[in-house]
PDB file of N, CA, C and O in Angstrom:
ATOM      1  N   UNK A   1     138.625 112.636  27.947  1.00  0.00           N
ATOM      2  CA  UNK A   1     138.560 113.728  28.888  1.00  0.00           C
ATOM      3  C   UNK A   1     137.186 113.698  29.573  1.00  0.00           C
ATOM      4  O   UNK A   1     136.176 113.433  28.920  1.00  0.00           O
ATOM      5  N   UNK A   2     137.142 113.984  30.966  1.00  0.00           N
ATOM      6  CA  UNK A   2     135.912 113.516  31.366  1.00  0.00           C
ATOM      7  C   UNK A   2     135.668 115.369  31.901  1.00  0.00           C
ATOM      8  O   UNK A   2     136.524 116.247  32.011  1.00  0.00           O
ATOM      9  N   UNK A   3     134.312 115.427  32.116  1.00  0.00           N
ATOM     10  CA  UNK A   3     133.851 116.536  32.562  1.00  0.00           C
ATOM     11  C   UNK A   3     132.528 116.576  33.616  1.00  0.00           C
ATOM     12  O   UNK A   3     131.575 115.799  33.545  1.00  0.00           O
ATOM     13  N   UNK A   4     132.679 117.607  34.562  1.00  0.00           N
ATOM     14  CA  UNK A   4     131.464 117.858  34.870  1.00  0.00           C
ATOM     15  C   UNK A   4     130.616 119.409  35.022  1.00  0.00           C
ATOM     16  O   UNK A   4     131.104 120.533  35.138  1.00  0.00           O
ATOM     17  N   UNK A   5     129.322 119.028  34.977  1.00  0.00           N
ATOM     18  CA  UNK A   5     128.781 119.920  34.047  1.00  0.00           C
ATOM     19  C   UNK A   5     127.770 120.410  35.557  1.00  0.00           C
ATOM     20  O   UNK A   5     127.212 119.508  36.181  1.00  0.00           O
ATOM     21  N   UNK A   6     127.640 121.716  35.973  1.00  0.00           N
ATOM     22  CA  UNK A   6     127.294 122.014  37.309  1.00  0.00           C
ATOM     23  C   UNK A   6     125.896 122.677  36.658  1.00  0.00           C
ATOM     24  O   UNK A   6     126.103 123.595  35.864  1.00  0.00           O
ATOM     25  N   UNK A   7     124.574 122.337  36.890  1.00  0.00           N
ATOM     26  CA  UNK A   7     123.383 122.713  36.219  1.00  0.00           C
ATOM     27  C   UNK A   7     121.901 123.341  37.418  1.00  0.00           C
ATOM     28  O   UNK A   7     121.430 122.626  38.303  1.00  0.00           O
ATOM     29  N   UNK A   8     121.493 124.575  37.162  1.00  0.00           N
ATOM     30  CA  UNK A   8     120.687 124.847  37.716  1.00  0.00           C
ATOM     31  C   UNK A   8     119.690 124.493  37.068  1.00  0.00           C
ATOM     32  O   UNK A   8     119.851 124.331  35.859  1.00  0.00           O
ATOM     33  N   UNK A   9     118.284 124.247  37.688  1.00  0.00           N
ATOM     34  CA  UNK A   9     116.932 124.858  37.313  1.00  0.00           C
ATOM     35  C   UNK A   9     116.594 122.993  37.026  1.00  0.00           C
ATOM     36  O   UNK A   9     115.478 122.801  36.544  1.00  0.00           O
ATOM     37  N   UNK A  10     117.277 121.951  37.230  1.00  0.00           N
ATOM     38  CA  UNK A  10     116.224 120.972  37.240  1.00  0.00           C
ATOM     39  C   UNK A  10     115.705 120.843  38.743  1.00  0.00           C
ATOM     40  O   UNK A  10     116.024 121.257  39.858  1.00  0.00           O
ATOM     41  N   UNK A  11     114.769 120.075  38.181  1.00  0.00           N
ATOM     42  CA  UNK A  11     113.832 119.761  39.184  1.00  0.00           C
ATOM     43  C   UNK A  11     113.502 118.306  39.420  1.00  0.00           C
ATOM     44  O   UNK A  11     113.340 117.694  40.475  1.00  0.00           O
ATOM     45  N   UNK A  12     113.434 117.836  37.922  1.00  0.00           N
ATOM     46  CA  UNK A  12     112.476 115.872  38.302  1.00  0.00           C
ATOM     47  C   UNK A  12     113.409 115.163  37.199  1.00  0.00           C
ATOM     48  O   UNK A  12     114.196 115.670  36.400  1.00  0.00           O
ATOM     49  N   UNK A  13     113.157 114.203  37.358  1.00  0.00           N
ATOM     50  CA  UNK A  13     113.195 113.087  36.094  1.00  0.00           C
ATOM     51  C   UNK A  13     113.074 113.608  34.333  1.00  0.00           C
ATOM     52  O   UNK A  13     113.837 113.117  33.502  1.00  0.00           O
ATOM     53  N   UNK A  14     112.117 114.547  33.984  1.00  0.00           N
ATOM     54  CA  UNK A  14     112.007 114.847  33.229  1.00  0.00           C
ATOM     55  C   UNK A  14     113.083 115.751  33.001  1.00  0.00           C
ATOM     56  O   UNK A  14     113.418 115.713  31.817  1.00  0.00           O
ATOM     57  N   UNK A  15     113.665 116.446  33.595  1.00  0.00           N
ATOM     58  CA  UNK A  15     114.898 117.454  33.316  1.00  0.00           C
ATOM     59  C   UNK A  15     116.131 116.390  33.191  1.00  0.00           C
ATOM     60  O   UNK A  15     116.974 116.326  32.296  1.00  0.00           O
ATOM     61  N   UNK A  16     116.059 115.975  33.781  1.00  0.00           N
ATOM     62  CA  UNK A  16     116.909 114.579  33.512  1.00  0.00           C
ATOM     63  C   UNK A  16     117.631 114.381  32.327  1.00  0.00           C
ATOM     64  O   UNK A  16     118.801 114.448  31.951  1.00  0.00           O
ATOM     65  N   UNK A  17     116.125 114.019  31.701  1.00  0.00           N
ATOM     66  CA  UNK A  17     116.194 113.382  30.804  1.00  0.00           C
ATOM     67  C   UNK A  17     116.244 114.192  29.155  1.00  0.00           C
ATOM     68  O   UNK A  17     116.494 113.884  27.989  1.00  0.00           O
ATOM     69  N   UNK A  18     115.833 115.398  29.954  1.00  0.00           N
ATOM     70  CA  UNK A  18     116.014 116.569  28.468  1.00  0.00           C
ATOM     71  C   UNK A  18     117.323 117.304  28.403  1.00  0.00           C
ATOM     72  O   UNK A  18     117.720 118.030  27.491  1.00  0.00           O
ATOM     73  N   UNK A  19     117.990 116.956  29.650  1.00  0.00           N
ATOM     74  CA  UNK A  19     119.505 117.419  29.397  1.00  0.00           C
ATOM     75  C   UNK A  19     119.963 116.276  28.962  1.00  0.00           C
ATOM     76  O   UNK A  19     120.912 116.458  28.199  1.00  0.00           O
ATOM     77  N   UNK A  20     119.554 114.579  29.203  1.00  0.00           N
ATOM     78  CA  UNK A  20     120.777 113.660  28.633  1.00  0.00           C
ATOM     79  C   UNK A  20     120.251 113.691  26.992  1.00  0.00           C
ATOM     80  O   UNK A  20     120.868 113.188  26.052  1.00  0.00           O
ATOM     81  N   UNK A  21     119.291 114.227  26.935  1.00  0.00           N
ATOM     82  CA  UNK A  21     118.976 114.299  25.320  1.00  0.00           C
ATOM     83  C   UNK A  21     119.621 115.141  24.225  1.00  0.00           C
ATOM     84  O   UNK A  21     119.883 115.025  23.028  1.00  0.00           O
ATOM     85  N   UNK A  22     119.757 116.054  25.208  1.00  0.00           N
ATOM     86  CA  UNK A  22     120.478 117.630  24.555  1.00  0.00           C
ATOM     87  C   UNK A  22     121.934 117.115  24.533  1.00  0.00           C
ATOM     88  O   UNK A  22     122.469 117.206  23.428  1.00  0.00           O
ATOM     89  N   UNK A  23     122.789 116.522  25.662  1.00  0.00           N
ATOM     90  CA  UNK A  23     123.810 116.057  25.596  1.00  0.00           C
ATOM     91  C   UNK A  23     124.718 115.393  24.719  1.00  0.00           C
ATOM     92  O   UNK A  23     125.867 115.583  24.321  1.00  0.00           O
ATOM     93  N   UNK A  24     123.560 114.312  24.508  1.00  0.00           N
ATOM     94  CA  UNK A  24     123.567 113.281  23.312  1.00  0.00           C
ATOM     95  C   UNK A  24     123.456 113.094  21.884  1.00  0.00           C
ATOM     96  O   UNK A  24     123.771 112.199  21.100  1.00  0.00           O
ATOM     97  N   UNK A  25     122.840 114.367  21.790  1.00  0.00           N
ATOM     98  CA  UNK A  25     123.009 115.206  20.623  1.00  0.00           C
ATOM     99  C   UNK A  25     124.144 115.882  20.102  1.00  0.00           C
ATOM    100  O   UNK A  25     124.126 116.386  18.979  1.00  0.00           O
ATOM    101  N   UNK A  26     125.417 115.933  21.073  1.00  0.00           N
ATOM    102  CA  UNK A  26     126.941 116.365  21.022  1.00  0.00           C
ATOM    103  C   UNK A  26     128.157 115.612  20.301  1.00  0.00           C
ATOM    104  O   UNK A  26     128.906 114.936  21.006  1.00  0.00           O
ATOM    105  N   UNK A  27     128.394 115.706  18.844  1.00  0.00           N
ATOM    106  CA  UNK A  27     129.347 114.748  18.537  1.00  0.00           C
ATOM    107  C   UNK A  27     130.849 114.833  19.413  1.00  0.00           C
ATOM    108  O   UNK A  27     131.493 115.717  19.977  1.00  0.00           O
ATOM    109  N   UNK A  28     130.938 113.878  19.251  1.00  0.00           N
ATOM    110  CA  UNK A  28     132.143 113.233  20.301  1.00  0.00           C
ATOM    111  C   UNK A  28     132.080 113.048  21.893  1.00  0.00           C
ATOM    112  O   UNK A  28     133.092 113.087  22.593  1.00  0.00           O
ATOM    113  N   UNK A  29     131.091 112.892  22.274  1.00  0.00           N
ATOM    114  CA  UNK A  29     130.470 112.700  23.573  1.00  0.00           C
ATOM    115  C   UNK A  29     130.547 110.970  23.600  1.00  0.00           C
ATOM    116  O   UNK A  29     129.899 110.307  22.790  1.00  0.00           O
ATOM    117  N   UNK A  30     131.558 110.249  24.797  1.00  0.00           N
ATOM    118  CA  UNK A  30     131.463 108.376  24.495  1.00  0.00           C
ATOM    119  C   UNK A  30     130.224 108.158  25.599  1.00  0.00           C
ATOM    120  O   UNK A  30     129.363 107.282  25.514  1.00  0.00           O
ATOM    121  N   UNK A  31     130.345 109.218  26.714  1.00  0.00           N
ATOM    122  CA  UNK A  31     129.459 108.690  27.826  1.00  0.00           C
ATOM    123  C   UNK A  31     128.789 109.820  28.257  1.00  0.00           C
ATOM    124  O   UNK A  31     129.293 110.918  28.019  1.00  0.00           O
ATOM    125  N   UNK A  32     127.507 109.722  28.982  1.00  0.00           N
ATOM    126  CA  UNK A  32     126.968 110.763  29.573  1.00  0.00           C
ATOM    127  C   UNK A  32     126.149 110.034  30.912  1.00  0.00           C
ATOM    128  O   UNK A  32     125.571 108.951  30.818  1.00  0.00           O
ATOM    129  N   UNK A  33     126.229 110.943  32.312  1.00  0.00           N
ATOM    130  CA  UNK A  33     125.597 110.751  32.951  1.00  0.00           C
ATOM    131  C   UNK A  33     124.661 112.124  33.456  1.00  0.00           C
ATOM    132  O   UNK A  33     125.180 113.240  33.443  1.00  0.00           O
ATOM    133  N   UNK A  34     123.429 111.949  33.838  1.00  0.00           N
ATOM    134  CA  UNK A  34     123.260 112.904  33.949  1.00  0.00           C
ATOM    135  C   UNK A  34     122.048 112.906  35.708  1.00  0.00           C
ATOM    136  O   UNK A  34     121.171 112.050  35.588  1.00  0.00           O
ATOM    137  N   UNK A  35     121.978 113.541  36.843  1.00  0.00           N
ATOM    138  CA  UNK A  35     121.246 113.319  37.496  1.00  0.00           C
ATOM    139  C   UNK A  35     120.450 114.917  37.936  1.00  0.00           C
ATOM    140  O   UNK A  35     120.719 115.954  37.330  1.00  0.00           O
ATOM    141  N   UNK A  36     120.009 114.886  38.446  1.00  0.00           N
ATOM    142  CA  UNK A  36     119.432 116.212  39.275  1.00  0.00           C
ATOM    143  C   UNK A  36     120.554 117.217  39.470  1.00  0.00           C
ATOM    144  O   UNK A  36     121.437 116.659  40.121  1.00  0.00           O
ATOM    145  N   UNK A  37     120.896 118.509  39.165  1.00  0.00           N
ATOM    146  CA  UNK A  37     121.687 119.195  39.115  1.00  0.00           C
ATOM    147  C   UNK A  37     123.180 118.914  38.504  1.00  0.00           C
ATOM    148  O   UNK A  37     123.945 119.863  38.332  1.00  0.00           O
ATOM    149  N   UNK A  38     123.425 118.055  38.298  1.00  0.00           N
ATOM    150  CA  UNK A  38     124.812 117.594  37.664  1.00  0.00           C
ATOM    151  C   UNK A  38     124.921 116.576  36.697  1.00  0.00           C
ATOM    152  O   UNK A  38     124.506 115.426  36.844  1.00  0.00           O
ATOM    153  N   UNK A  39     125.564 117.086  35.580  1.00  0.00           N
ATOM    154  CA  UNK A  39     125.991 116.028  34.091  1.00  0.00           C
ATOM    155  C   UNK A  39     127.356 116.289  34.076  1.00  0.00           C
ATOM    156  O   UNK A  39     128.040 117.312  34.064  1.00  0.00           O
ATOM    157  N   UNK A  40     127.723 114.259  34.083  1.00  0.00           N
ATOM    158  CA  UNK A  40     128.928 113.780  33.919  1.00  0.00           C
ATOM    159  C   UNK A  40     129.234 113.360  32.484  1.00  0.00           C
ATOM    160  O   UNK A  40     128.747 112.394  31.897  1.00  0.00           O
ATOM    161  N   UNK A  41     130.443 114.564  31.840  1.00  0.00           N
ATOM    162  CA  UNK A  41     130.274 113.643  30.413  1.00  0.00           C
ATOM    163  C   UNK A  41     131.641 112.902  29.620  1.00  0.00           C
ATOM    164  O   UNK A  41     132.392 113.865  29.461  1.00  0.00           O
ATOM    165  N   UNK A  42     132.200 111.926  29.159  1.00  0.00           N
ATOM    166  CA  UNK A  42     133.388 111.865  28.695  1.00  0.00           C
ATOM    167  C   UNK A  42     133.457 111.896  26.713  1.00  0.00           C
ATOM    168  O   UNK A  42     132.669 111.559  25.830  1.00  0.00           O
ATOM    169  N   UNK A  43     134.729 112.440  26.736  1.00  0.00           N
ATOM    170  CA  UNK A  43     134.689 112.892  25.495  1.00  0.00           C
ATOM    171  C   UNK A  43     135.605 112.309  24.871  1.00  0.00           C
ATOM    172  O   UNK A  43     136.562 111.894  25.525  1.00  0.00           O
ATOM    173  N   UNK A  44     135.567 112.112  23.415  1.00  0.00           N
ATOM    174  CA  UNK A  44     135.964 111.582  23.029  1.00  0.00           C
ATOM    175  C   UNK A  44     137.615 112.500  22.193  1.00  0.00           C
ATOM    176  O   UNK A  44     138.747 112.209  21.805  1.00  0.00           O
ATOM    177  N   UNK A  45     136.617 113.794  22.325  1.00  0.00           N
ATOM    178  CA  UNK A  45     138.329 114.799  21.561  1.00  0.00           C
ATOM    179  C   UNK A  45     137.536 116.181  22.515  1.00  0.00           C
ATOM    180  O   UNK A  45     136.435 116.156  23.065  1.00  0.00           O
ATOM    181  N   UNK A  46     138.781 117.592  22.446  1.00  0.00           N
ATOM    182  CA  UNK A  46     138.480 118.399  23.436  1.00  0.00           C
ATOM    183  C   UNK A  46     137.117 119.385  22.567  1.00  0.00           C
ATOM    184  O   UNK A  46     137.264 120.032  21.530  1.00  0.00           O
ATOM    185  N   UNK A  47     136.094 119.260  23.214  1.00  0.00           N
ATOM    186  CA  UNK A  47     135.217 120.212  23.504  1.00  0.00           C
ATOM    187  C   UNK A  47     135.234 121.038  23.765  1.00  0.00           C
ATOM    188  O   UNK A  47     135.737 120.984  24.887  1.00  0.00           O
ATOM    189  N   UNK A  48     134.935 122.393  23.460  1.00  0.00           N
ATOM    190  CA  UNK A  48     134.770 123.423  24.064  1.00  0.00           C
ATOM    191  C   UNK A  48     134.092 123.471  25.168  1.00  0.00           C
ATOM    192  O   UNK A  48     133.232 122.591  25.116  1.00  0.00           O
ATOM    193  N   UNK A  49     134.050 123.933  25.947  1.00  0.00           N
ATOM    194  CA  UNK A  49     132.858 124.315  27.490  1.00  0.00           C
ATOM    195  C   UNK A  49     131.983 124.770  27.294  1.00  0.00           C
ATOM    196  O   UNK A  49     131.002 124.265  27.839  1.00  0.00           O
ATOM    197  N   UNK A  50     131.770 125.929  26.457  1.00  0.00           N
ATOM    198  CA  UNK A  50     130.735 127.041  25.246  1.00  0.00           C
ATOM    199  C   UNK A  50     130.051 126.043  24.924  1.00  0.00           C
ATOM    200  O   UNK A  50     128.856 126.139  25.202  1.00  0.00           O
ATOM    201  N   UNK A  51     130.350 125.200  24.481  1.00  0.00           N
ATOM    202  CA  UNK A  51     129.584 123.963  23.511  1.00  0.00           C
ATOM    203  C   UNK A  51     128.521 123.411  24.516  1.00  0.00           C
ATOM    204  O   UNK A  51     127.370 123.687  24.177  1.00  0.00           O
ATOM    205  N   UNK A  52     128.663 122.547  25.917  1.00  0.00           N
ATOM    206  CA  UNK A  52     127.504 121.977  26.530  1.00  0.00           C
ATOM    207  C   UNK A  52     126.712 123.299  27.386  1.00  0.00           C
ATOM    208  O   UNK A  52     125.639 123.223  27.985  1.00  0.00           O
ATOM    209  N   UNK A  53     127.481 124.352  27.255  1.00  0.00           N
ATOM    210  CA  UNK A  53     126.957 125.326  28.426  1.00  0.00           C
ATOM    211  C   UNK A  53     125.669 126.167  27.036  1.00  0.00           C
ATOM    212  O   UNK A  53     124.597 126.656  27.393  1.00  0.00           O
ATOM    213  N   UNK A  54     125.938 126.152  26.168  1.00  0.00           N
ATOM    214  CA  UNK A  54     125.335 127.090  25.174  1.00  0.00           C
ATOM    215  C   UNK A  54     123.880 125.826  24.862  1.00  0.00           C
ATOM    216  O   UNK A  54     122.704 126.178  24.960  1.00  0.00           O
ATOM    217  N   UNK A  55     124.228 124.650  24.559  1.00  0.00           N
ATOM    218  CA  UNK A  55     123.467 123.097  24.869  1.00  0.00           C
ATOM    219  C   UNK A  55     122.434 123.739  25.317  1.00  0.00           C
ATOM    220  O   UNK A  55     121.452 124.230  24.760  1.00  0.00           O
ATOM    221  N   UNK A  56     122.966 123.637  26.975  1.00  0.00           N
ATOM    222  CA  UNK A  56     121.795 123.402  28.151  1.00  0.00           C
ATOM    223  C   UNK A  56     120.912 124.596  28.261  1.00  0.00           C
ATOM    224  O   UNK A  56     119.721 124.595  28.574  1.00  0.00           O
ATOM    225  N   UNK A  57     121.797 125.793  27.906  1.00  0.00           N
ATOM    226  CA  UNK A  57     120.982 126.926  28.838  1.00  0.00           C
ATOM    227  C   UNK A  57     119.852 127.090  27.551  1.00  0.00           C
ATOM    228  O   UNK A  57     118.751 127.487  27.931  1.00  0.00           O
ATOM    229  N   UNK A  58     119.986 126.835  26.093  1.00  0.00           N
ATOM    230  CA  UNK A  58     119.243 126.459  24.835  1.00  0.00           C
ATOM    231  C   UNK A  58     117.491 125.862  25.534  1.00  0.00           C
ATOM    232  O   UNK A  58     116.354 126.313  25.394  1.00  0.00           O
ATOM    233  N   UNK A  59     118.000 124.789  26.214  1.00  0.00           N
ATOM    234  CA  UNK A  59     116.687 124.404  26.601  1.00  0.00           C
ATOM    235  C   UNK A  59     116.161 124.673  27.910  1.00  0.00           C
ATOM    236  O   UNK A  59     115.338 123.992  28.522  1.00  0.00           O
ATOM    237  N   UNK A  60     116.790 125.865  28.322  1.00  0.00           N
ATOM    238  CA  UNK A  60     116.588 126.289  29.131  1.00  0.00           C
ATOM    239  C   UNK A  60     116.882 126.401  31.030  1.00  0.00           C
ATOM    240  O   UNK A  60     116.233 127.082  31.823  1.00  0.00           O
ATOM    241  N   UNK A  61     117.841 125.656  31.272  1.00  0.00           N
ATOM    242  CA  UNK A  61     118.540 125.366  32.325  1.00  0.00           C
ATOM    243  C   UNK A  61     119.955 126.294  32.368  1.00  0.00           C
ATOM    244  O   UNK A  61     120.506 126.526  31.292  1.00  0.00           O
ATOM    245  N   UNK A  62     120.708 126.976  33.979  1.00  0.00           N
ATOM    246  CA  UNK A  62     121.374 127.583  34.125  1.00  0.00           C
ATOM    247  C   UNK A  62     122.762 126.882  34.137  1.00  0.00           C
ATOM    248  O   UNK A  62     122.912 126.240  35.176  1.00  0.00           O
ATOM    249  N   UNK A  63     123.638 126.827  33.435  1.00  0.00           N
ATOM    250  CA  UNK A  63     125.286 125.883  33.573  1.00  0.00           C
ATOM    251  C   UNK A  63     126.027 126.943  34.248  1.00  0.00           C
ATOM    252  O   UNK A  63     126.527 127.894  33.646  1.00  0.00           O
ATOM    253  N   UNK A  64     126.115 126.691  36.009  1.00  0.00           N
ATOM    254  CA  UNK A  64     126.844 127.592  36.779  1.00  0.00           C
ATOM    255  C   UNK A  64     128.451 127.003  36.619  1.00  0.00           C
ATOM    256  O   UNK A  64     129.333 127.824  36.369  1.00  0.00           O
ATOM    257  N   UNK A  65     128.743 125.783  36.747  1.00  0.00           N
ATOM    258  CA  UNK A  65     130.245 125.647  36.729  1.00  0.00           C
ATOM    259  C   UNK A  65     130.686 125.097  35.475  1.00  0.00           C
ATOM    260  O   UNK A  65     129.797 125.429  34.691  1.00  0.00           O
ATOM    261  N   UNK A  66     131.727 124.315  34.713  1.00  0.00           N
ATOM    262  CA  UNK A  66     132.108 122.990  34.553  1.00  0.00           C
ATOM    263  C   UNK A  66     133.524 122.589  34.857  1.00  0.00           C
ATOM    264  O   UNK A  66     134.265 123.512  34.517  1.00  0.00           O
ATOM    265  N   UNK A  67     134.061 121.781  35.261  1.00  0.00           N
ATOM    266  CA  UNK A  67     135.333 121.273  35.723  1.00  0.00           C
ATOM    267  C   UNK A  67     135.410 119.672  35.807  1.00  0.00           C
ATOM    268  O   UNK A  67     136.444 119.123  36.188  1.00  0.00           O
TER     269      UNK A  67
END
């Protein structure tokens, strides 16, 4: 199941890279992409939405959509 993950409040490279960290930290996650405002992720069994949205906003970033 693939997802995308609609994210406020980055800004650089470094946000980047602290959401593909936080991401990656998600069991059953096979792939993650992640760029400036948007993380693409595929899963391996169904995830909750709660699950990457509770993730991100943790380290501090806003999860306005996912679909």
């Amino acid at each position: 199941m693939k997802k995308k993950i609609y994210i406020d409040g980055m800004s650089c490279e470094h946000c980047v890279k602290r959401v593909e960290k936080t991401l990656n930290s998600i069991e059953g996650l096979k792939n993650v992409k992640v760029k400036i405002g948007l993380a693409e992720v595929e899963t391996s069994s169904d995830i909750n939405d709660l699950v990457f949205k509770n993730s991100i906003e943790d380290i501090g970033y806003d999860v306005t959509k996912i679909e």
